[in-house]
C-alpha atoms as an extended CHARMM CRD file, in Angstrom:
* protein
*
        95  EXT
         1         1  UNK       CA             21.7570000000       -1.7820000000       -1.6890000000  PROA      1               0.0000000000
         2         2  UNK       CA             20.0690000000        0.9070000000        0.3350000000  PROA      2               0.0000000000
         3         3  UNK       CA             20.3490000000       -1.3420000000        3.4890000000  PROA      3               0.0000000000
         4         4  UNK       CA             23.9790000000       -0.1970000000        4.4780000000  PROA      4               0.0000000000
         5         5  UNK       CA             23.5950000000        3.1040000000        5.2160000000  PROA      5               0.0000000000
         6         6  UNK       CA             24.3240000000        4.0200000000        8.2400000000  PROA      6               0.0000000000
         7         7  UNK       CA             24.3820000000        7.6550000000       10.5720000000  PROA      7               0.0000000000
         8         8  UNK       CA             27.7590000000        8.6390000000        9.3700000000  PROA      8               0.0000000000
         9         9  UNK       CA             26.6980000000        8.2240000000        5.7520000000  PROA      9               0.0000000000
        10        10  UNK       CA             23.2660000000       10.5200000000        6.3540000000  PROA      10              0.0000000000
        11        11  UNK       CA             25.7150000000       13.0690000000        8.2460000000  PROA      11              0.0000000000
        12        12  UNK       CA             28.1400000000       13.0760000000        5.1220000000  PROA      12              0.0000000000
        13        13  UNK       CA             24.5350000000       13.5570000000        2.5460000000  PROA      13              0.0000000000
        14        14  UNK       CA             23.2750000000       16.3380000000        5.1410000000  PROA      14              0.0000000000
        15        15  UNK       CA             26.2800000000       18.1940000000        4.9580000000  PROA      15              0.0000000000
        16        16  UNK       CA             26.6560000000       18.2970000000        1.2960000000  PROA      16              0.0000000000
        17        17  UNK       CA             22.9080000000       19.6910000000        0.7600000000  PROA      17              0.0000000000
        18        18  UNK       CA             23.7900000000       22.1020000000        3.4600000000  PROA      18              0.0000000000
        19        19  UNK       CA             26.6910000000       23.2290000000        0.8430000000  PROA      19              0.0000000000
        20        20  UNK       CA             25.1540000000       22.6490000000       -2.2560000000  PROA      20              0.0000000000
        21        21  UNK       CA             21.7810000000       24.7060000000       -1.2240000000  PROA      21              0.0000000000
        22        22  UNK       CA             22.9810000000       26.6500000000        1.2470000000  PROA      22              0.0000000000
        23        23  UNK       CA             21.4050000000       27.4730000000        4.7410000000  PROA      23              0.0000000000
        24        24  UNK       CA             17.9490000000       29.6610000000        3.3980000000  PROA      24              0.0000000000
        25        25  UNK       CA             17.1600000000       27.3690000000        0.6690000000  PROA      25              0.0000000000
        26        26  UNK       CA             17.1210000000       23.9490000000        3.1900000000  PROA      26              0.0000000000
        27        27  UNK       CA             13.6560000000       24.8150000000        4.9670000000  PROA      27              0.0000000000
        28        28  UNK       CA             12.0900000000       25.6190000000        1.8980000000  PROA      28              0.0000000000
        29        29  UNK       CA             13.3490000000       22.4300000000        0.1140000000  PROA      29              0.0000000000
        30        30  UNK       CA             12.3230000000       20.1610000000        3.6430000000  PROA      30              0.0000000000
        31        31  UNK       CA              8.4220000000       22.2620000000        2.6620000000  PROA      31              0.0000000000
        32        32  UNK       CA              7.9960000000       21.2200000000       -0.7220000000  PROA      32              0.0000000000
        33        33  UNK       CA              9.5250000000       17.5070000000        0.0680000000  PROA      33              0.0000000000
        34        34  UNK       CA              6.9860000000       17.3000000000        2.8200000000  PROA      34              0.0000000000
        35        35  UNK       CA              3.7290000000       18.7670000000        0.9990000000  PROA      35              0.0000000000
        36        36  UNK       CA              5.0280000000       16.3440000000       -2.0520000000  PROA      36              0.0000000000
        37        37  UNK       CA              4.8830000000       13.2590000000        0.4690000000  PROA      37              0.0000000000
        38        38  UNK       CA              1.5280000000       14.6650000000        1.9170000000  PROA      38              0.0000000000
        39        39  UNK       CA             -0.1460000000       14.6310000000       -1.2700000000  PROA      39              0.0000000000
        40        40  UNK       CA              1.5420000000       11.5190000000       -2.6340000000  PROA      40              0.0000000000
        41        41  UNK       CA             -0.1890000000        9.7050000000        0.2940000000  PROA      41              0.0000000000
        42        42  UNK       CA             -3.3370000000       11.2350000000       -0.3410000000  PROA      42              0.0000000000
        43        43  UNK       CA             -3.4400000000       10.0460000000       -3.3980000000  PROA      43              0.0000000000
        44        44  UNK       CA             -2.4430000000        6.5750000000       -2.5180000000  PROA      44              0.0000000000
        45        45  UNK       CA             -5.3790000000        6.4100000000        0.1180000000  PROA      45              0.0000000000
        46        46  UNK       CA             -7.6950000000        7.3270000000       -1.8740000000  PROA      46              0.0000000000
        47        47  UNK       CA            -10.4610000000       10.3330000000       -2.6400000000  PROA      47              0.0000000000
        48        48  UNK       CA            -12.7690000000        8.8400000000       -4.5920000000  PROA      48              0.0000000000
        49        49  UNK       CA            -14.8070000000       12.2490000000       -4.8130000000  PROA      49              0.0000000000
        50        50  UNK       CA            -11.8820000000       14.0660000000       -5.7370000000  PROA      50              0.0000000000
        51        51  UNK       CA            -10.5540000000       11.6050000000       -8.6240000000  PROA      51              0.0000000000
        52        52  UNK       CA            -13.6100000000       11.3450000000      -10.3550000000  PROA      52              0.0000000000
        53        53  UNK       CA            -13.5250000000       15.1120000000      -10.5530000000  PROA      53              0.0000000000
        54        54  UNK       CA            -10.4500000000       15.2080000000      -12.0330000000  PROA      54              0.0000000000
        55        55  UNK       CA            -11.8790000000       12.7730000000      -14.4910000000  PROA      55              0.0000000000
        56        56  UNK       CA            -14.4740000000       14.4230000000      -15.1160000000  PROA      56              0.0000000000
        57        57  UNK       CA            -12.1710000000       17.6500000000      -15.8970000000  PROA      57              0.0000000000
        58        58  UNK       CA             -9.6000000000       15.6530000000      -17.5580000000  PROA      58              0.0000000000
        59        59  UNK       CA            -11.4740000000       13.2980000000      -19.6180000000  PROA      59              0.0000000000
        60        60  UNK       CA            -10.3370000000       10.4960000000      -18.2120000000  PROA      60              0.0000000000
        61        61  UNK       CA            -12.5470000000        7.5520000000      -17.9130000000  PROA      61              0.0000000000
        62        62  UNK       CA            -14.0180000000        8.5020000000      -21.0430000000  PROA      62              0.0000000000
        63        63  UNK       CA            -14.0530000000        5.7340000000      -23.9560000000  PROA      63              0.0000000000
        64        64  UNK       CA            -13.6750000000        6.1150000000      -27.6590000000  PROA      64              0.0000000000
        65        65  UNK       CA            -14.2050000000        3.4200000000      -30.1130000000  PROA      65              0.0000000000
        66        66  UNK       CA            -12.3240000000        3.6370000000      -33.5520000000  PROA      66              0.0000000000
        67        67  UNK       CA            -14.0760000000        3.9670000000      -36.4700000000  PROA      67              0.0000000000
        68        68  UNK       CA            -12.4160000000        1.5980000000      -38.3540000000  PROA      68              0.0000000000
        69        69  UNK       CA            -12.4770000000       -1.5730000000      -36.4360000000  PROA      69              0.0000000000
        70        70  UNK       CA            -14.6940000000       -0.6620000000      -33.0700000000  PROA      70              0.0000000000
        71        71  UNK       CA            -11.7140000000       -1.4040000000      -30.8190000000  PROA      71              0.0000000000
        72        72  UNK       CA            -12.6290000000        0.7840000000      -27.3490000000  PROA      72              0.0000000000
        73        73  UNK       CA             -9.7970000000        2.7990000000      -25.8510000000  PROA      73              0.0000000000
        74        74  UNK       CA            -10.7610000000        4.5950000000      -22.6090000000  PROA      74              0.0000000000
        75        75  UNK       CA             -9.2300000000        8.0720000000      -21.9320000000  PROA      75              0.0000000000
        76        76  UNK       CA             -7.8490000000       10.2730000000      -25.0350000000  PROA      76              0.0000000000
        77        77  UNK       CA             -6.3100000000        7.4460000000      -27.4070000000  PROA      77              0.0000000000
        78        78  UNK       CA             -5.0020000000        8.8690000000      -30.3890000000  PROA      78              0.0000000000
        79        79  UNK       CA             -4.1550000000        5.4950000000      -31.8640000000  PROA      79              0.0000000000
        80        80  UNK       CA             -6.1130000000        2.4400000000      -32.3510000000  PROA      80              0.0000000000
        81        81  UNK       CA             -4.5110000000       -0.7670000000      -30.0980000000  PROA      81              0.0000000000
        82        82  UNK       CA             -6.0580000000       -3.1990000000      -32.7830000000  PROA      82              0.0000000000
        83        83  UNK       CA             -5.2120000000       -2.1990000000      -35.7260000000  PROA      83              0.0000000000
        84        84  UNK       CA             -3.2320000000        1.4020000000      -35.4940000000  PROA      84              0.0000000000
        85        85  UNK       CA             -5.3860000000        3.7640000000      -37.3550000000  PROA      85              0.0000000000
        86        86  UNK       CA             -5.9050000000        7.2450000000      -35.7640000000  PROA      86              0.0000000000
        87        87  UNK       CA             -8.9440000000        7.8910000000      -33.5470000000  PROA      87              0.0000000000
        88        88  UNK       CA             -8.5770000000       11.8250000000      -33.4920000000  PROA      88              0.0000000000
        89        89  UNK       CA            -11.4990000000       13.9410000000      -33.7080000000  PROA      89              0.0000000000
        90        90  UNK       CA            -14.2070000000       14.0040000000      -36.3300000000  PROA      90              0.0000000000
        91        91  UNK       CA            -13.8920000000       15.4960000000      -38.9810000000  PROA      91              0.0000000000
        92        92  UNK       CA            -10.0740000000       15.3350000000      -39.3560000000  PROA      92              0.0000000000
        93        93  UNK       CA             -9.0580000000       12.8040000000      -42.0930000000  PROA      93              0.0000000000
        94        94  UNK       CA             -8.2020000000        9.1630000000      -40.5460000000  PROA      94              0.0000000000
        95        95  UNK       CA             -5.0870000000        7.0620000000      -41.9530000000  PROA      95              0.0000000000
């Protein structure tokens, strides 16, 4: 689908964001695209160090088990997979 395009379509996209955002807005636009890219391959290589910290901060990686029918969940499930029952927090009344 993508496979056609050519220079003169690129031109044609090019000068329609030059119209549409105008000339100042452009290099701050081509900024955020490229520290978006940077950090989208950064997290496609890989930091180990730096996902288990945000983990750690998150809560991620954490499992719960529901009370009802021991089913584990990892991370912050607030439903059982098994059988449906709510896993929130103790001391909260559990359907």
């Amino acid at each position: 689908m993508f496979g056609s395009i050519g220079m003169p379509e690129i031109l044609v996209i090019m000068v329609i964001a030059l119209l549409v955002f105008g000339a100042g807005k452009l290099p701050d636009a081509g900024k955020s695209l490229g520290r978006a890219i940077k950090e989208f391959k950064g997290a496609v290589e890989g930091r180990p160090e730096e996902a288990r910290a945000a983990q750690a901060a998150t809560g991620a990686g954490r499992e719960t088990q529901c009370p009802a029918c021991g089913e584990t969940s990892a991370g912050e499930a607030a439903f059982c997979r098994q059988c449906g029952r709510s896993m929130g927090p103790p001391g909260l009344p559990r359907s």
